[in-house]
C-alpha positions in Angstrom: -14.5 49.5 44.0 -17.7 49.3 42.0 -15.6 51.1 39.2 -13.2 48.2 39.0 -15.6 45.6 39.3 -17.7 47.1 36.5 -14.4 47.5 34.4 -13.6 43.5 34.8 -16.5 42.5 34.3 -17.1 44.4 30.8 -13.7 43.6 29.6 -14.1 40.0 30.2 -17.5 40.3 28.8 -16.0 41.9 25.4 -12.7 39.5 25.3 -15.0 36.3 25.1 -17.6 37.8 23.0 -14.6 38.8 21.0 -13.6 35.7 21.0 -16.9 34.1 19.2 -17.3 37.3 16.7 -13.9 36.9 15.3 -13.4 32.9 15.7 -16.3 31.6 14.8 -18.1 31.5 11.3 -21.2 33.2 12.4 -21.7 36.1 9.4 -24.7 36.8 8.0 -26.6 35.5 11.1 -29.2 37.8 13.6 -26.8 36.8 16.1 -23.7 38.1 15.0 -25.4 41.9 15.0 -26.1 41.5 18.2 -22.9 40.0 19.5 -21.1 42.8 17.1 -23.4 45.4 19.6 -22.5 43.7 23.3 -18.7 43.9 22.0 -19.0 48.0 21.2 -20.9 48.7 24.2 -18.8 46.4 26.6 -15.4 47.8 24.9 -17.1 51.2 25.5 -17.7 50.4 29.1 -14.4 48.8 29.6 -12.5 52.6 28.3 -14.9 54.8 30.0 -14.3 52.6 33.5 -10.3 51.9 32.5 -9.7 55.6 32.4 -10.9 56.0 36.0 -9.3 53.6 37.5 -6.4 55.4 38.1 -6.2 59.5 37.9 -3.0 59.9 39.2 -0.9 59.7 36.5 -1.2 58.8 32.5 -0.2 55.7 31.3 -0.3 53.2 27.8 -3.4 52.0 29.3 -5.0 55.2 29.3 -3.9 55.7 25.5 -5.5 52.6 24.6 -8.6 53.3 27.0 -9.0 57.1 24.8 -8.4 55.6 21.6 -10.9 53.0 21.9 -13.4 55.6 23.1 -12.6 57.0 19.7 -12.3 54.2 17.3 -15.7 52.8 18.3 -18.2 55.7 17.2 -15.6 55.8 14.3 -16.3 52.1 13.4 -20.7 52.6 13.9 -20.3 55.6 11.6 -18.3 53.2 9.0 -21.3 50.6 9.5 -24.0 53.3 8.8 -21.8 54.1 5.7 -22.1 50.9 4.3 -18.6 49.9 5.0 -18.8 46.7 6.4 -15.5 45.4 6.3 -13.7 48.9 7.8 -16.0 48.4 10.5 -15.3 44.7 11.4 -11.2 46.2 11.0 -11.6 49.2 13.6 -13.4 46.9 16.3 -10.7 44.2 15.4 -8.4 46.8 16.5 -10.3 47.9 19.2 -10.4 43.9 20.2 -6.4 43.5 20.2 -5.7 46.3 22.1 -8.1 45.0 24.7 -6.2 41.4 24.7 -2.9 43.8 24.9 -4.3 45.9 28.2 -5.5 42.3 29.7 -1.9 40.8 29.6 0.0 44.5 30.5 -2.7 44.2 33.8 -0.8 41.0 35.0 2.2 42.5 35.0 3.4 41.2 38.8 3.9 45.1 40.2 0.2 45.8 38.9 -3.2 45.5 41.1 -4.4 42.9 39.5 -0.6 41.2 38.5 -1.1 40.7 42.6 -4.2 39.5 43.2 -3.2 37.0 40.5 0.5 36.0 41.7 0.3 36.7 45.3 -3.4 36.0 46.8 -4.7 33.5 43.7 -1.4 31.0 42.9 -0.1 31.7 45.9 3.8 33.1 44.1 6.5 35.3 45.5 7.4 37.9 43.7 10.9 37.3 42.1 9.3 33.8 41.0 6.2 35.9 39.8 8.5 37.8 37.5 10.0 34.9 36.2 6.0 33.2 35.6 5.4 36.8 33.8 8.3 36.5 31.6 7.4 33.4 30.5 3.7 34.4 30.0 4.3 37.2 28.1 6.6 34.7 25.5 3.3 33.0 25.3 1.0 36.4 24.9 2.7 37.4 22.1 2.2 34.4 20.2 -1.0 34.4 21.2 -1.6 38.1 20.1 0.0 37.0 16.3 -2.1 34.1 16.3 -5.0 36.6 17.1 -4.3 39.2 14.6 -3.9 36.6 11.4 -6.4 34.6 12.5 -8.5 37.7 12.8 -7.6 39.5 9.8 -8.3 36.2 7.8 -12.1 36.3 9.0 -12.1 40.5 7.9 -11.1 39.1 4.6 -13.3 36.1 4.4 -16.1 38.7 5.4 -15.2 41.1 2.4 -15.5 38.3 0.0 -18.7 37.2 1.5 -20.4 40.5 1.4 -19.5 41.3 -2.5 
């Protein structure tokens, strides 16, 4: 259970930090470094702990747990390069595919999907399905919104750092 707990609490740790990093004009600032270095170690945490949580069988969310273990040493070694703008790209990347797990987990069949329908608002299930549905309509605008909105503050930070 500690496992689980851990895992929530570093994802939600990296999707609002996230959230600031990407969202808000912060470059150039002490702060932003170490906001960049709570997000890597929190979306380190969050794969490491995510690909535990369930051993029985493989599944997108394991994919996206591995590749993120992968992408984020890639994205440090880009920094130490020099390559600034690659490295804000990979843990962009690494960033979406967290906000893409968080809305797959409240699917209404999932652990958490229940906790969230069933014990939280209090939903049955075939009107939980019908909530999810709708929510995911929403996600995915979201996720677009996410993605140009984050690739414009990549490309503001290119032109910043030249």
């Amino acid at each position: 259970m500690f496992n689980l707990y851990l895992h929530i609490s570093a994802s939600t740790t990296a999707f609002l930090i996230g959230i600031i990093v990407f969202f808000f004009k912060i470059q150039g600032t002490k702060i932003e470094k170490h906001l960049y270095n709570i997000l890597k170690l929190s979306l380190v945490i969050t794969a490491v702990t995510g690909v535990f949580l369930n051993l029985v069988y493989f599944s997108a969310f394991h994919a996206l747990a591995i590749l993120t273990m992968v992408n984020v040493p890639i994205s440090i070694k880009e920094l130490a390069k020099g390559n600034q703008l690659k490295h804000n790209q990979n843990l962009f990347e690494n960033y979406l595919g967290l906000f893409i797990a968080m809305i797959g987990t409240t699917f209404p069949l999932r652990f958490i999907g229940i906790r969230i329908y069933n014990d939280l608002l209090n939903i049955e299930y075939d009107n939980a399905v019908k909530y999810f549905y709708i929510s995911m309509i929403i996600a995915v605008i979201l996720s677009a919104i996410l993605y140009i909105q984050g690739k414009k503050k990549i490309l503001a930070y290119s032109k910043y750092t030249k």
